[in-house]
The first five atom37 places (N, CA, C, CB, O) and aatype in JSON, in Angstrom:
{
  "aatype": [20, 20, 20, 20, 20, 20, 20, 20, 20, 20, 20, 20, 20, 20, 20, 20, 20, 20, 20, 20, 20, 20, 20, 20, 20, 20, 20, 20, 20, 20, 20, 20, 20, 20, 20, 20, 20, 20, 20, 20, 20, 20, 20, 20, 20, 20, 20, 20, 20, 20, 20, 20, 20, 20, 20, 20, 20, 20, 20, 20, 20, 20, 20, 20, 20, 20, 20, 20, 20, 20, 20, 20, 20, 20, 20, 20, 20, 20, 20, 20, 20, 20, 20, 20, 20, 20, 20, 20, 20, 20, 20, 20, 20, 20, 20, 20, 20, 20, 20, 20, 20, 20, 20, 20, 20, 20, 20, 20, 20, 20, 20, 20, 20, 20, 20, 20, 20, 20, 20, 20],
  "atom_mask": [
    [1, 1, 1, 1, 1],
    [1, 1, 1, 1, 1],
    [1, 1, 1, 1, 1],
    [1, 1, 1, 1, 1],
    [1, 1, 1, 1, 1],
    [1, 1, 1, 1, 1],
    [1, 1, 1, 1, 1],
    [1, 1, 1, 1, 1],
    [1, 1, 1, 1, 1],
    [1, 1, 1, 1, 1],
    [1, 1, 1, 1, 1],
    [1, 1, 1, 1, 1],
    [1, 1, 1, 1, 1],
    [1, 1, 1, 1, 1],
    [1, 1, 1, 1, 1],
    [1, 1, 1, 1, 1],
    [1, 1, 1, 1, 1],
    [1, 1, 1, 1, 1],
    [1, 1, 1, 1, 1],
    [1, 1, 1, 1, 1],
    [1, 1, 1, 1, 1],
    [1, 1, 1, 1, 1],
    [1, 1, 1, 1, 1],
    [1, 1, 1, 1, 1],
    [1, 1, 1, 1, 1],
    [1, 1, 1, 1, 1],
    [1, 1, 1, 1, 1],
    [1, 1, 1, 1, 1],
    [1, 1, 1, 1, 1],
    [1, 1, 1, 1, 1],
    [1, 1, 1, 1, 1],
    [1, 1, 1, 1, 1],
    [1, 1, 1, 1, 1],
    [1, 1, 1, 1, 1],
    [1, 1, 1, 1, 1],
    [1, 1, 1, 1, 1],
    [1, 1, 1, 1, 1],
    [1, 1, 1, 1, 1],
    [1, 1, 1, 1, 1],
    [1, 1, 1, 1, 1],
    [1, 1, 1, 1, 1],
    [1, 1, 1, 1, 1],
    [1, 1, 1, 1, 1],
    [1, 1, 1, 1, 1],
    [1, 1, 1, 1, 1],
    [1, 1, 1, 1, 1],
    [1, 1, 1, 1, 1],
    [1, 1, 1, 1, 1],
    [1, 1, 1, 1, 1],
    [1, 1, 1, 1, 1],
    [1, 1, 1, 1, 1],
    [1, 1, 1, 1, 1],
    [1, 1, 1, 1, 1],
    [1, 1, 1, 1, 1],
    [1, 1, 1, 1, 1],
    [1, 1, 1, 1, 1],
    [1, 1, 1, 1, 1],
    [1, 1, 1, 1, 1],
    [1, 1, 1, 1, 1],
    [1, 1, 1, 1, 1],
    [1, 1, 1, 1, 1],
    [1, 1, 1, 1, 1],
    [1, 1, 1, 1, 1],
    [1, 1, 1, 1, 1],
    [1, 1, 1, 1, 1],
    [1, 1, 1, 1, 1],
    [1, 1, 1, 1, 1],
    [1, 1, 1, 1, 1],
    [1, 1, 1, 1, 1],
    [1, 1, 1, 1, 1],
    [1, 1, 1, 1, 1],
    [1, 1, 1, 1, 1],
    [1, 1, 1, 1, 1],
    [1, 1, 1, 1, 1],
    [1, 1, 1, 1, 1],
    [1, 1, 1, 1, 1],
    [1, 1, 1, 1, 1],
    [1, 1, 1, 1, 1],
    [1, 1, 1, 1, 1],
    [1, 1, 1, 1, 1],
    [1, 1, 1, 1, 1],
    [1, 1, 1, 1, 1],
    [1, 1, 1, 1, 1],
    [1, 1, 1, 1, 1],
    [1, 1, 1, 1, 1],
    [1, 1, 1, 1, 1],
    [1, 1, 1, 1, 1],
    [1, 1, 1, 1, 1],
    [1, 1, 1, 1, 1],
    [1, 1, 1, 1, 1],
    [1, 1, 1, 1, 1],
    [1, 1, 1, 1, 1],
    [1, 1, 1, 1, 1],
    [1, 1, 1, 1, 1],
    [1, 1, 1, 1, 1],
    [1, 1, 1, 1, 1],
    [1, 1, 1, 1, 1],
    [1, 1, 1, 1, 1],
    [1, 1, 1, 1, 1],
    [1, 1, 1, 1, 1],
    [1, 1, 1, 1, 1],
    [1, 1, 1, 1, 1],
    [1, 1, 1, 1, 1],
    [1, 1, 1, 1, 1],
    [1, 1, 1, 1, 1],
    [1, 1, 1, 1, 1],
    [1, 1, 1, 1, 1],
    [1, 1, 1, 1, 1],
    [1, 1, 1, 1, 1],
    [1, 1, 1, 1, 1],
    [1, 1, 1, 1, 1],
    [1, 1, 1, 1, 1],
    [1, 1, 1, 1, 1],
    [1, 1, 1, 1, 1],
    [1, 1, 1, 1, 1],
    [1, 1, 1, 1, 1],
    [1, 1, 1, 1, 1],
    [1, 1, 1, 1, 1],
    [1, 1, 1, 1, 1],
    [1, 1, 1, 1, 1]
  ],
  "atom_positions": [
    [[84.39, 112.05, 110.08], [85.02, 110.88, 110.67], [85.94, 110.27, 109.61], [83.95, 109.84, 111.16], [85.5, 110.03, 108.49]],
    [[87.37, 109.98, 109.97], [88.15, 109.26, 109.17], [87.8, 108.3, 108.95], [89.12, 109.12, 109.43], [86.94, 108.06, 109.79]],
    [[87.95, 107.08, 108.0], [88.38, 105.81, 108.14], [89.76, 105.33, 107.64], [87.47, 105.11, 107.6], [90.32, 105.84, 106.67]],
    [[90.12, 104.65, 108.13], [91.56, 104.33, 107.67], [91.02, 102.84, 106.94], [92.93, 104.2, 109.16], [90.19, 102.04, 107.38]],
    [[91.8, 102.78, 105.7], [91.14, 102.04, 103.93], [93.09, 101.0, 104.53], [91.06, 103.97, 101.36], [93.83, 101.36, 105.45]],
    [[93.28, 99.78, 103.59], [93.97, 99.32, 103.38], [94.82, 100.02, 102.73], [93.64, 98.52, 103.11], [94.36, 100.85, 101.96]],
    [[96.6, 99.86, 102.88], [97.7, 100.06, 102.45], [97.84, 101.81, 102.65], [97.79, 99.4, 100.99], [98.28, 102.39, 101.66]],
    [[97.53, 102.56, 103.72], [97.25, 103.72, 104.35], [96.6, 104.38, 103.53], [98.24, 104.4, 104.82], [97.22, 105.45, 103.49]],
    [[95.23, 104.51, 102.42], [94.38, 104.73, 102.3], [93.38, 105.46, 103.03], [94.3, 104.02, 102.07], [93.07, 104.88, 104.07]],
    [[92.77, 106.57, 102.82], [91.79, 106.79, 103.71], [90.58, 107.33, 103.38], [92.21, 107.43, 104.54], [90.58, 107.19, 102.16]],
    [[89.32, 107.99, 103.73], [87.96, 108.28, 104.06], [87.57, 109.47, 105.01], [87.47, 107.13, 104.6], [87.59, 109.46, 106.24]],
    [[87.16, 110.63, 104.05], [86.57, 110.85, 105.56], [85.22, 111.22, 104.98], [87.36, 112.18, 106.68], [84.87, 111.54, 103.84]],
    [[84.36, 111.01, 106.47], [82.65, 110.97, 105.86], [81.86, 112.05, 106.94], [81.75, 109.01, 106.02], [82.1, 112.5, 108.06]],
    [[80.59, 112.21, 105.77], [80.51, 113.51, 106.48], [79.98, 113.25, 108.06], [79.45, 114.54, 105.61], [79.21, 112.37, 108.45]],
    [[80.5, 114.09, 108.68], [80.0, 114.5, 110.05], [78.61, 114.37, 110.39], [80.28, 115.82, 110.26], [78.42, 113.59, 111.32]],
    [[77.38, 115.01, 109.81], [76.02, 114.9, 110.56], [75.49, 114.69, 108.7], [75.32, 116.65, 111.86], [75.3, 115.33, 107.66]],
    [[75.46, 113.33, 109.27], [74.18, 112.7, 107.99], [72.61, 113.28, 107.76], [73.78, 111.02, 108.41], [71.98, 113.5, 106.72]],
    [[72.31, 113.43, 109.0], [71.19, 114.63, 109.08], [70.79, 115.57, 108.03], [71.54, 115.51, 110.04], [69.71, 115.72, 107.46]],
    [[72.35, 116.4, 107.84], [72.09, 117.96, 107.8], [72.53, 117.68, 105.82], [73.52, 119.3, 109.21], [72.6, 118.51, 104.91]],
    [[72.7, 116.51, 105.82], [73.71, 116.75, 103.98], [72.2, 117.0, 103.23], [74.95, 114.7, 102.99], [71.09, 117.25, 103.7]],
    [[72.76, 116.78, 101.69], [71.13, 117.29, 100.79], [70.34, 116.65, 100.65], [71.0, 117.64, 99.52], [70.98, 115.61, 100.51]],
    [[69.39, 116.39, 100.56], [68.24, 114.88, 100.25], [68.5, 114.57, 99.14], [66.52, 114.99, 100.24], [67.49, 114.02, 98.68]],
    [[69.78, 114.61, 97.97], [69.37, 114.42, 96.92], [71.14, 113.3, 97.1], [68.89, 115.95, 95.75], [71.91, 113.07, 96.17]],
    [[71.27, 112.85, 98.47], [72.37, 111.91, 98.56], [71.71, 111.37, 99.66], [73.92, 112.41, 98.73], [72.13, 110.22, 99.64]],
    [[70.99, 111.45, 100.55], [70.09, 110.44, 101.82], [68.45, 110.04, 101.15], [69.77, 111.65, 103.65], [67.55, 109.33, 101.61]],
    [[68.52, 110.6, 100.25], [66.83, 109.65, 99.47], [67.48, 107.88, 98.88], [66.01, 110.95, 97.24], [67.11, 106.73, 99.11]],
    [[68.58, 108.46, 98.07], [68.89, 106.64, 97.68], [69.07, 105.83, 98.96], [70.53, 106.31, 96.71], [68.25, 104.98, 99.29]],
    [[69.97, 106.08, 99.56], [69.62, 104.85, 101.13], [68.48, 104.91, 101.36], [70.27, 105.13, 102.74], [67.92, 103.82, 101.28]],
    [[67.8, 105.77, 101.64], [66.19, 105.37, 102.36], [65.52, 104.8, 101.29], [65.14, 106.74, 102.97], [64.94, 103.74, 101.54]],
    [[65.46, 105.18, 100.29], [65.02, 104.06, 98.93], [65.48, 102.66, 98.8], [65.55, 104.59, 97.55], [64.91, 101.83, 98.09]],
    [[66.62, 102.41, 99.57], [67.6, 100.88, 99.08], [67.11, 100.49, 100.17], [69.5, 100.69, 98.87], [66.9, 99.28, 100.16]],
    [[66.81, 101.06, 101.22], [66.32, 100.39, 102.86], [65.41, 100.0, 102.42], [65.98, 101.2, 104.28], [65.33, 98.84, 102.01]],
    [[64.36, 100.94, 102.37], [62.8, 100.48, 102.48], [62.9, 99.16, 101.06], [61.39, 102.23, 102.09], [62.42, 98.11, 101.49]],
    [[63.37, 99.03, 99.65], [63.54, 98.1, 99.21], [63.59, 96.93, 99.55], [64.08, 98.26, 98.87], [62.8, 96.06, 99.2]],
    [[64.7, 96.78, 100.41], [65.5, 95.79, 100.97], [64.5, 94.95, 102.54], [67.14, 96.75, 101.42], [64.24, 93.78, 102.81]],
    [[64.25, 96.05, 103.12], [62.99, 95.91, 103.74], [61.59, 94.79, 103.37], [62.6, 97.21, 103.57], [60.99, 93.99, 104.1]],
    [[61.42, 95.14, 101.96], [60.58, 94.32, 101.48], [60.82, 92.87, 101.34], [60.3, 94.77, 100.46], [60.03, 91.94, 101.16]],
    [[62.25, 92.89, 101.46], [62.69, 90.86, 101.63], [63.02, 90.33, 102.88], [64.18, 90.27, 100.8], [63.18, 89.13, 103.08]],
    [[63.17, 91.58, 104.07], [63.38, 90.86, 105.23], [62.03, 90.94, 106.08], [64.64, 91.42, 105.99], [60.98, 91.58, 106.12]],
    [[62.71, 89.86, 106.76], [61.59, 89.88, 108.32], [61.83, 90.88, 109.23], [61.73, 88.54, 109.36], [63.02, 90.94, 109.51]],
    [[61.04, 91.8, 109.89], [61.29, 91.87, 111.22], [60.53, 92.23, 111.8], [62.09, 92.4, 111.58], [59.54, 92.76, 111.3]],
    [[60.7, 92.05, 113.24], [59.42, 91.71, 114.27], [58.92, 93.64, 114.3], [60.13, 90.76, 116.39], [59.09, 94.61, 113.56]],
    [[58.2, 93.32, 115.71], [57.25, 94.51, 116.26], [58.17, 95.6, 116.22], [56.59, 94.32, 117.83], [57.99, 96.44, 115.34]],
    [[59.06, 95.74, 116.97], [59.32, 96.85, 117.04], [61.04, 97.03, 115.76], [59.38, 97.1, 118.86], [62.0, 97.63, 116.23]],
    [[61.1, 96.61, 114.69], [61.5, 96.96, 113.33], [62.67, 96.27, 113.51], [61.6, 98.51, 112.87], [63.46, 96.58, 112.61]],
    [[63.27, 95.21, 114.51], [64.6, 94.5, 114.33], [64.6, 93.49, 113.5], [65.12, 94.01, 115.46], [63.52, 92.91, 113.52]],
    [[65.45, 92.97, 112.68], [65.53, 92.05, 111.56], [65.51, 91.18, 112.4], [66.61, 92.02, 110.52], [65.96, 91.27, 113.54]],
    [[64.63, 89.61, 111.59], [65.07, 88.5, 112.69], [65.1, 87.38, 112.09], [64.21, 88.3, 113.91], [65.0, 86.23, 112.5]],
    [[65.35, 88.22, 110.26], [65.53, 86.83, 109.47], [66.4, 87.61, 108.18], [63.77, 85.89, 108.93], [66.02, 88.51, 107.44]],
    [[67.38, 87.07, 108.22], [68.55, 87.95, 106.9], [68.24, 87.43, 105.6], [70.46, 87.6, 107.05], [68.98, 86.75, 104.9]],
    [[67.45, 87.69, 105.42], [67.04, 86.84, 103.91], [67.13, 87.92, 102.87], [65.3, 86.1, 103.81], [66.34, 87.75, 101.94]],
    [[67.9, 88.99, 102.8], [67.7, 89.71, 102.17], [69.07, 89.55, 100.94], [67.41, 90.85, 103.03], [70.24, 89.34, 101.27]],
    [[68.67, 89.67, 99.7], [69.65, 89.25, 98.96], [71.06, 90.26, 99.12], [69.06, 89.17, 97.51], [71.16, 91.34, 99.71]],
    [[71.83, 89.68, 98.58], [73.39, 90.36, 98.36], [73.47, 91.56, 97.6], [74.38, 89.41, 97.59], [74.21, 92.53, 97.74]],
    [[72.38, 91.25, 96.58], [72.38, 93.3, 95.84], [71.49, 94.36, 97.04], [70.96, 93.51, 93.69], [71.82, 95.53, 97.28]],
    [[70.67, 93.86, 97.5], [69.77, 94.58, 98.53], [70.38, 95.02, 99.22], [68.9, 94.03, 99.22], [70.3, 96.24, 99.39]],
    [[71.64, 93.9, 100.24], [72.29, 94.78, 101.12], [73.29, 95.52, 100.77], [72.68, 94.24, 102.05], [73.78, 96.41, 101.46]],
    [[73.69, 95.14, 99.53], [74.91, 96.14, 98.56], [74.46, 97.66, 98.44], [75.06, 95.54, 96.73], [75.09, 98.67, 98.75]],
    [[73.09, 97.53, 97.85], [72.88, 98.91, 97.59], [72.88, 99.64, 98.47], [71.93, 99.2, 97.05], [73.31, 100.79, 98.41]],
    [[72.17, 98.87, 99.92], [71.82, 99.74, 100.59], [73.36, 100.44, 101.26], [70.73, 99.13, 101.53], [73.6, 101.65, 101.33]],
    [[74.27, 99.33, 101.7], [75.77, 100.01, 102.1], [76.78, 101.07, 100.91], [76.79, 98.54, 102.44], [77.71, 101.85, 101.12]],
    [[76.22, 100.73, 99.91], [76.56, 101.41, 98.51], [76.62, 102.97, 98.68], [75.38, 101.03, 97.35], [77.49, 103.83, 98.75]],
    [[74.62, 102.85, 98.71], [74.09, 104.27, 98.81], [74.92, 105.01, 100.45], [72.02, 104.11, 98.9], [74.65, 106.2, 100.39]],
    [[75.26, 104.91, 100.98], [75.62, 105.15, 101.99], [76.99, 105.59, 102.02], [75.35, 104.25, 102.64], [77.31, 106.58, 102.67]],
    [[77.76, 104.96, 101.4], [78.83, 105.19, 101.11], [78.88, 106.03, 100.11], [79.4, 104.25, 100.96], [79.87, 106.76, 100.19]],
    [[78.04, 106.27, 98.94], [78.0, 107.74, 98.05], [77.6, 108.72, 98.73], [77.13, 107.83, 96.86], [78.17, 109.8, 98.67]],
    [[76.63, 108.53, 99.42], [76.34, 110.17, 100.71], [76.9, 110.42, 101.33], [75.49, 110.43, 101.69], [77.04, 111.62, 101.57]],
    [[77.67, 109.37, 102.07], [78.7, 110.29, 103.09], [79.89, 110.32, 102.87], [78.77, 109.95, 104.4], [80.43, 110.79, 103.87]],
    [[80.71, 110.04, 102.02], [82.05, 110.09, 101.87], [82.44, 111.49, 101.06], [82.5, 108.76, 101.13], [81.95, 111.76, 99.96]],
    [[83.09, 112.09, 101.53], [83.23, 113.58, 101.85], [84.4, 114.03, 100.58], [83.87, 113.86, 103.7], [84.45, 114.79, 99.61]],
    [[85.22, 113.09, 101.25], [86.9, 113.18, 100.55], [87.47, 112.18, 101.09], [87.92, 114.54, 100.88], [87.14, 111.66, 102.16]],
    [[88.91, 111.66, 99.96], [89.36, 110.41, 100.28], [90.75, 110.42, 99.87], [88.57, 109.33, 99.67], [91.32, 111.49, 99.69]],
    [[91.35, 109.26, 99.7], [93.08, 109.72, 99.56], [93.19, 109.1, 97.93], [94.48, 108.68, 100.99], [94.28, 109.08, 97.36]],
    [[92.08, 108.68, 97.33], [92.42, 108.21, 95.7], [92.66, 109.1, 95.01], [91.46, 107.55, 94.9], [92.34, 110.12, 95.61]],
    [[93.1, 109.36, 93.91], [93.4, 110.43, 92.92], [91.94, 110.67, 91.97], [94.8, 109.89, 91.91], [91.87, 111.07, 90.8]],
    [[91.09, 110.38, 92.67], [89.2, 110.46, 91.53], [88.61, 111.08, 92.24], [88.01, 109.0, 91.14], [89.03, 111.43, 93.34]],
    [[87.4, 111.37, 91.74], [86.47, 111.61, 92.17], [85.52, 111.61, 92.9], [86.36, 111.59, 91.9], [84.5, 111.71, 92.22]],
    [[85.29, 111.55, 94.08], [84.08, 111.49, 95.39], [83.06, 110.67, 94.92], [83.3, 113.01, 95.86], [82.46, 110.98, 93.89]],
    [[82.72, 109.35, 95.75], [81.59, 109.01, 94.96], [80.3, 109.83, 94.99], [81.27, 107.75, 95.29], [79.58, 109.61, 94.01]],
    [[80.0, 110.4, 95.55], [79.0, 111.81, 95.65], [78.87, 112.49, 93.95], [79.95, 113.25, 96.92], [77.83, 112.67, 93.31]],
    [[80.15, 112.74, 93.55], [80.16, 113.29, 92.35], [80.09, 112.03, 91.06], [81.5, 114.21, 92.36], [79.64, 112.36, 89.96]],
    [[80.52, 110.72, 91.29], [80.83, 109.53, 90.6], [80.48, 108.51, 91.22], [82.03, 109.39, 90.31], [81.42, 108.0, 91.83]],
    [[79.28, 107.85, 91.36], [79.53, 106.8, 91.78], [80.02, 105.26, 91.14], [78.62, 106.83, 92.29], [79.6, 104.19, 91.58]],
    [[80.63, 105.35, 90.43], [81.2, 104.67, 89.73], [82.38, 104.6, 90.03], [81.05, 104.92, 88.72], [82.88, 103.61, 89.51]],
    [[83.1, 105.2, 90.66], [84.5, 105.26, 91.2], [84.76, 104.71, 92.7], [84.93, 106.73, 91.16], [85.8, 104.9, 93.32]],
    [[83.77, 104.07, 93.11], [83.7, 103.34, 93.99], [83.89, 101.52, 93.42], [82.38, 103.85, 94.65], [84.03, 100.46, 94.03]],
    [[83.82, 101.81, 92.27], [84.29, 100.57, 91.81], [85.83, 100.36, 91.29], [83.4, 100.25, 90.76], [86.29, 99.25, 91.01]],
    [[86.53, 101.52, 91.22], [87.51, 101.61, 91.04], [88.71, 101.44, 92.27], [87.38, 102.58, 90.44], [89.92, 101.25, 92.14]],
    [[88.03, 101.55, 93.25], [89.43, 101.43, 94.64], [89.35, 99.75, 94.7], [88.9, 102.38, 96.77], [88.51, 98.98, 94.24]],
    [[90.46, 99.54, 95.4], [91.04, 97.94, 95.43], [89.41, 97.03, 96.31], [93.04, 97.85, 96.79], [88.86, 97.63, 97.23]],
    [[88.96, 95.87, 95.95], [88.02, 95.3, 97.05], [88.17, 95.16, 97.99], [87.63, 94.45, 97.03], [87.11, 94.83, 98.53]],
    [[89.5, 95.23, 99.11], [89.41, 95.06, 100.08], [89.25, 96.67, 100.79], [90.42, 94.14, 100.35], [88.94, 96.67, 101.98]],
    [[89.41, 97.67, 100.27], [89.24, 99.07, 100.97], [87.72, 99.31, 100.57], [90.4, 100.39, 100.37], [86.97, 99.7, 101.47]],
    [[87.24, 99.13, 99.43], [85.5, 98.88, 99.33], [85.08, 98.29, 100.45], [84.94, 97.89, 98.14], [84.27, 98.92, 101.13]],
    [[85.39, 97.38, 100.77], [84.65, 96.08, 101.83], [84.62, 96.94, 103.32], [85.89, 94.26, 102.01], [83.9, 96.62, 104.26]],
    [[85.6, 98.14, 103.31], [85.5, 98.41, 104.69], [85.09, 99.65, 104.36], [86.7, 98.24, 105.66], [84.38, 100.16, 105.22]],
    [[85.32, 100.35, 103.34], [84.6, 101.69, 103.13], [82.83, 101.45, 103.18], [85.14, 102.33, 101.5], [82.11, 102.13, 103.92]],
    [[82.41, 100.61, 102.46], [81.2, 100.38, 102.34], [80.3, 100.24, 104.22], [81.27, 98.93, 101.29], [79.46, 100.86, 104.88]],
    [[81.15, 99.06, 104.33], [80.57, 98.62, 105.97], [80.8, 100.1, 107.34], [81.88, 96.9, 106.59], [80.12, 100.35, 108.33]],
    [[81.95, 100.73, 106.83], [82.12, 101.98, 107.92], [80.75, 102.66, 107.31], [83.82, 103.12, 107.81], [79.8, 102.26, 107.98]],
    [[80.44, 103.32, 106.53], [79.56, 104.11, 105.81], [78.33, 103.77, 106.7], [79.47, 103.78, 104.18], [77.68, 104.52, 107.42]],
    [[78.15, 102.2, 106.41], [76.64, 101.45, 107.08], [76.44, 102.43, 108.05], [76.69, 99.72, 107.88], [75.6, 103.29, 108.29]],
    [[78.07, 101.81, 108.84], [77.78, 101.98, 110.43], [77.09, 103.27, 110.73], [79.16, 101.97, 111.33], [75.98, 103.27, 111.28]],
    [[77.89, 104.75, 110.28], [77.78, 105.56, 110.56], [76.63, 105.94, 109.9], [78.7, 106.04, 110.56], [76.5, 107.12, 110.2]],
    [[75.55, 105.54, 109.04], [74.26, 105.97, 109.05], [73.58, 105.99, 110.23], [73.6, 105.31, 108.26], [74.0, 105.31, 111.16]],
    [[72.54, 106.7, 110.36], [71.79, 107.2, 111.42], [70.86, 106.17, 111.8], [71.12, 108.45, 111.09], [69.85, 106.69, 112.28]],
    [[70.82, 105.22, 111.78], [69.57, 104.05, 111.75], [67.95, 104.44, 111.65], [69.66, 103.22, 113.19], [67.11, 103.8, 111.02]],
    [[67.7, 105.85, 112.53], [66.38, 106.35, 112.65], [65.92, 106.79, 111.17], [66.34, 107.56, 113.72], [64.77, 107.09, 110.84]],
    [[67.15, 106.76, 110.28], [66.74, 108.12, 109.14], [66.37, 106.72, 108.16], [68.42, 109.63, 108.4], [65.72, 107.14, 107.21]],
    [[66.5, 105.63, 108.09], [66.37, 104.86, 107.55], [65.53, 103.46, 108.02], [67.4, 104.89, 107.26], [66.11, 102.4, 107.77]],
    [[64.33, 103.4, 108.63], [63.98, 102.2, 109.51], [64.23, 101.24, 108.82], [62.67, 102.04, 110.01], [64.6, 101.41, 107.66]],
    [[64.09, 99.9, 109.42], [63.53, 98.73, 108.35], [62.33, 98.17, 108.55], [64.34, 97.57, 108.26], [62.04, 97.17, 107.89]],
    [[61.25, 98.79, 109.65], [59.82, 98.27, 110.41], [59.07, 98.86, 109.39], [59.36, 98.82, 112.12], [57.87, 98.84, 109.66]],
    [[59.42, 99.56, 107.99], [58.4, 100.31, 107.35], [57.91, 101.36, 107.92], [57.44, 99.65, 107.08], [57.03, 101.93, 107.27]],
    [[58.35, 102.03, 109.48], [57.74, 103.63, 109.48], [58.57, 104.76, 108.8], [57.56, 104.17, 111.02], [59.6, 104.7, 108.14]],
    [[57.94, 105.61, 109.12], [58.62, 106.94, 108.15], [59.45, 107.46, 108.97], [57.62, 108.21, 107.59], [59.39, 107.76, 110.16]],
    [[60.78, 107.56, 107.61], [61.91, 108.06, 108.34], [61.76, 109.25, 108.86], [62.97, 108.11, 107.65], [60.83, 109.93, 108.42]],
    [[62.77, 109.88, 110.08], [62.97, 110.97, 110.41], [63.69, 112.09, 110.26], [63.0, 110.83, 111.0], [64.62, 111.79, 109.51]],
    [[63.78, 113.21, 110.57], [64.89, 114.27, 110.01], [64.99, 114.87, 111.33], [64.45, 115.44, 108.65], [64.13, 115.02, 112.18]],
    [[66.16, 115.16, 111.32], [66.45, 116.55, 112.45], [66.44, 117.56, 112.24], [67.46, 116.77, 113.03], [66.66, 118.38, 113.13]]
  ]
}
């Protein structure tokens, strides 16, 4: 999936989050279940109180954005290979690289009710 980044910039992320290596979908499920530990949420695992701090939800859109971003239009390195070079693109193409990334996580592979994630 593309994303289109500020000043024609772009993203593309991988296709089936599922199928990539566990050794780029363990940090999100690690930053979830973390992050998890500061929020509320009811019975069946929906948040219903955002109390979760600003690094919590950072990491967790962070990690997400190092697993799935495939290839991109900067002249560096994949954050997959660097994640440190995600600090290097302008903040406003972060702000939407990060939040597309969220989106396109799998929600199941990552709960926030504390059950165990799933795989396909």
């Amino acid at each position: 999936m593309r994303v289109d980044l500020p000043r024609g910039d772009w993203a593309d992320l991988r296709d089936n989050p599922a199928q990539m290596p566990n050794k780029y979908r363990e940090p999100v499920v690690r930053a979830v279940y973390e992050a998890r530990a500061q929020a509320t949420v009811d019975d069946q695992g929906n948040l219903v109180e955002y109390s979760m701090p600003y690094e919590a939800v950072n990491a967790m859109m962070r990690a997400a954005a190092v697993a799935l971003v495939e290839s991109w239009s900067y002249a560096l390195p994949v954050p997959s290979e660097d994640a440190s070079q995600l600090d290097e693109i302008p903040g406003d193409a972060y702000d939407v690289l990060v939040a597309k990334a969220w989106e396109a996580w799998p929600s199941d592979d990552a709960p926030l009710d504390g059950s165990s994630p799933t795989s396909s």
